[in-house]
N, C-alpha and C positions, 0 to 999 in steps of 0.2 A: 786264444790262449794256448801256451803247448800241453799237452796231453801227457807229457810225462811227468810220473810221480817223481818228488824231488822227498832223498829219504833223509829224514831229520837225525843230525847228529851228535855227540859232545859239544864241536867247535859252534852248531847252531842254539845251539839250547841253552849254553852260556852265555850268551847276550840281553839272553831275557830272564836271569833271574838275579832279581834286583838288589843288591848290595850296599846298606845302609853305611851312613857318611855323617861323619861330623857332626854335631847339631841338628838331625832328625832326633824326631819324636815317634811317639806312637801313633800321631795321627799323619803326622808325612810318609808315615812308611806303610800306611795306607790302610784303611776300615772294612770289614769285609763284614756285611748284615747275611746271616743264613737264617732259611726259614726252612727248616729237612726233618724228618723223622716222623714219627706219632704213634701214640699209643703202643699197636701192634707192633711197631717196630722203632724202637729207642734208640737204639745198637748204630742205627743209620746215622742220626744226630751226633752220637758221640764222635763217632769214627772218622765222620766231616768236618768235624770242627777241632778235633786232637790234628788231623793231617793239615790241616789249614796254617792253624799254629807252629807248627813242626816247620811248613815252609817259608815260613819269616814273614807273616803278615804281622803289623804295630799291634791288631786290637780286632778281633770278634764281638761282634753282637748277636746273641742267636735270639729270634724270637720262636715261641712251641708252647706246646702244653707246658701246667705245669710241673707232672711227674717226668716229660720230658727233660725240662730244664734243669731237673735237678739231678737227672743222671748226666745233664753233659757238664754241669757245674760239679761234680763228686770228681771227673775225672778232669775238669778243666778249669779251677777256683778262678780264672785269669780272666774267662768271658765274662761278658757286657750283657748282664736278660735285659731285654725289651727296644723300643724302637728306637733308633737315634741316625744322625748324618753317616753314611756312609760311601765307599769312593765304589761300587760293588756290591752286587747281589749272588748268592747259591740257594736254588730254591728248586724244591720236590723232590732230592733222594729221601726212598724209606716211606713214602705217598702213595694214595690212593684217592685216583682222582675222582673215581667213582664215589669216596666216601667224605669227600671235603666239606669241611662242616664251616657255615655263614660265616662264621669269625676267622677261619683259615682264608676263605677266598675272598674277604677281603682284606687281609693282609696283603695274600700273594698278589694281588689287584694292584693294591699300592707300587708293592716293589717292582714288578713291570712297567709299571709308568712313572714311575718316579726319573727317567729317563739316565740312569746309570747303567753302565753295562750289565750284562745276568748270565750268568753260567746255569743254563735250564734241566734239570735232569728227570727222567723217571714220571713220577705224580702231576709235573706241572708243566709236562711238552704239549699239552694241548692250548697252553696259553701263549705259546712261545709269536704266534701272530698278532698279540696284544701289547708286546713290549716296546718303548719307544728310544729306548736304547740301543747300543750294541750286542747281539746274541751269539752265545757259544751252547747248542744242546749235546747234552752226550747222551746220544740213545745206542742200546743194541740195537741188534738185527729186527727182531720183533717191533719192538717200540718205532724205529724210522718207518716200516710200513706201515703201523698206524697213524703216523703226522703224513704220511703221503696218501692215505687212501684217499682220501678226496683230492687231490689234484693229480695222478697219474693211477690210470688203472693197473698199468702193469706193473706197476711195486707191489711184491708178494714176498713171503718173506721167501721161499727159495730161491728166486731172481735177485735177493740183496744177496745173500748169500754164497751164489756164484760169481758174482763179481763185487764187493764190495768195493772198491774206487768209484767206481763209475756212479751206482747209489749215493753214497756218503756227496757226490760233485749235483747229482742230482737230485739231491735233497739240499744241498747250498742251495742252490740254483733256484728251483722255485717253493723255496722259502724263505729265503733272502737273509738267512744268519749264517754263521758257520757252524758246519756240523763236525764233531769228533764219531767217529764209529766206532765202539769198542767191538773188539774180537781178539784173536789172535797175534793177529798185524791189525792194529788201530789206523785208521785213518782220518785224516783231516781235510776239509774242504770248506773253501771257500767262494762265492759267486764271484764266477772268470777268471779263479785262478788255478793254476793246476794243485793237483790233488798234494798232499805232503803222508808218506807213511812212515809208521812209527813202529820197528821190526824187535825180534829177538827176547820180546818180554819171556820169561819163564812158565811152564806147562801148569807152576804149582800155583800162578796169579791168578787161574781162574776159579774160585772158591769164595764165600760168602761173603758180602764187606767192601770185598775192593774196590770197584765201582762208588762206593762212597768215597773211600779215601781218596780217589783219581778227583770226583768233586770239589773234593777242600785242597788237593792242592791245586788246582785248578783256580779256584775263586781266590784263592789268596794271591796266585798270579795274577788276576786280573786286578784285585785290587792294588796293588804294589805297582802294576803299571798304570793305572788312571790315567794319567796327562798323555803318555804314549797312544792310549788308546781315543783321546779325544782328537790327537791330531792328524791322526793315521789309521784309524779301525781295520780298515780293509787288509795292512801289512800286520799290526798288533795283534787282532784278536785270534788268526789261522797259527803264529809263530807261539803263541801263549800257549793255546790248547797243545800244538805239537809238543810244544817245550814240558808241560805239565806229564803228558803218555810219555814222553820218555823218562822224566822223573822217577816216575810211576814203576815204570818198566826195569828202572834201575835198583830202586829201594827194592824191591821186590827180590830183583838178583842178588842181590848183597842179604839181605836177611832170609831168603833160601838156602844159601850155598850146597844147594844142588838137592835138599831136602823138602817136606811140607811147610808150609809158612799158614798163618792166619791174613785178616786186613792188619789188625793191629798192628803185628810185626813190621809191616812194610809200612804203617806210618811212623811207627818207629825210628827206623833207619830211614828217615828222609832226612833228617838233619848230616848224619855221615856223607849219606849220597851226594849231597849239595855240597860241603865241606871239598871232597874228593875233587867234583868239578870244576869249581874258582879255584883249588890249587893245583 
């Protein structure tokens, strides 16, 4: 494969987000089941499932607790509570995999094998070897060395750190999904193919949230693409997640203008961002 990063741009990022047509519906324009949040952290659910919406998925299903659910239904009357068909899964921002309680794990059990693609994040990247689907995880720095510690010793988090390309291709690689690396410069990899970086997000995106919001738009791309991704996983799921970090990266820069931002804000301005780009 070539070893050079290929940097994702405007022209690449608008081929993948999907533009409803004539006589779709909400369910052709694609289902996105989230199972994110808990208790301790609610905030994560909402912020997932408002960014999701925001980037033109037809229809959410979130499954959660029930004080969960009813904060992500205060902010979002339009979700679906409970389990139903979907083209997509988002599961574990706002998790504690330590603290997964009988009825959560198996939920998340199901949606990993339910054989749909899964945007895997945070609480639920230790299951990411159990999926039988297509995988995109988005871990930091931290979190990829915990999915690598048992198969490479020298994944530590300082070594991701100093080079993250080569990690993020090396945690493709032997774990066989594609990986998003969040940081500074997010990267994307995929097994045997070269790495893709995703540059220039703003100083003020690192701040509580966003990592959520990066999730839900993330899963709503993936759900919106479904049939691309059954035909072609290997080109789909690396160009999704790139396409998603640059989203991300965008809403972010627009709802800064060069000041502090929240997540909110920047799922906010996902609908402008996207608008911007298709014209």
């Amino acid at each position: 494969m070539s070893s050079t990063p290929r940097v994702w741009d405007a022209g690449a990022a608008r081929e993948w987000v999907a533009v409803p047509r004539q006589g779709d519906d909400k369910y052709s324009r694609g289902v996105l089941g989230v199972i994110t949040g808990s208790t301790p952290y609610p905030g994560a659910a909402v912020l997932g499932v408002d960014a999701a919406m925001r980037t033109g998925v037809g229809m959410v299903r979130y499954v959660g607790p029930s004080a969960v659910t009813g904060a992500v239904l205060a902010r979002r009357p339009e979700v679906v509570g409970g389990v139903g068909r979907v083209q997509a899964w988002l599961i574990g921002s706002g998790m504690d995999a330590q603290k997964r309680s009988p009825t959560l794990a198996d939920e998340l059990g199901r949606a990993v094998r339910e054989g749909v693609p899964c945007v895997i994040d945070a609480g639920a990247l230790d299951l990411v070897g159990d999926a039988t689907g297509p995988v995109v995880m988005t871990p930091h720095f931290r979190e990829l060395q915990r999915a690598l510690a048992g198969h490479d010793s020298d994944a530590t988090v300082d070594a991701i750190a100093s080079d993250p390309p080569r990690w993020a291709q090396r945690g493709a690689d032997l774990l066989g999904v594609t990986v998003l690396l969040k940081g500074a410069t997010t990267w994307v990899a995929h097994p045997g193919s070269a790495a893709i970086s995703v540059t220039d997000a703003p100083g003020w995106l690192a701040t509580a949230g966003t990592g959520d919001v990066l999730g839900g738009v993330l899963g709503a791309l993936v759900a919106t693409h479904a049939r691309e991704i059954e035909t072609d996983a290997a080109t789909a799921m690396p160009a999704l997640a790139a396409t998603a970090a640059w989203l991300h990266a965008r809403a972010a820069e627009l709802a800064s203008g060069g000041g502090p931002i929240t997540a909110l804000d920047v799922a906010e301005d996902l609908p402008t961002t996207i608008a911007a780009l298709l014209g």
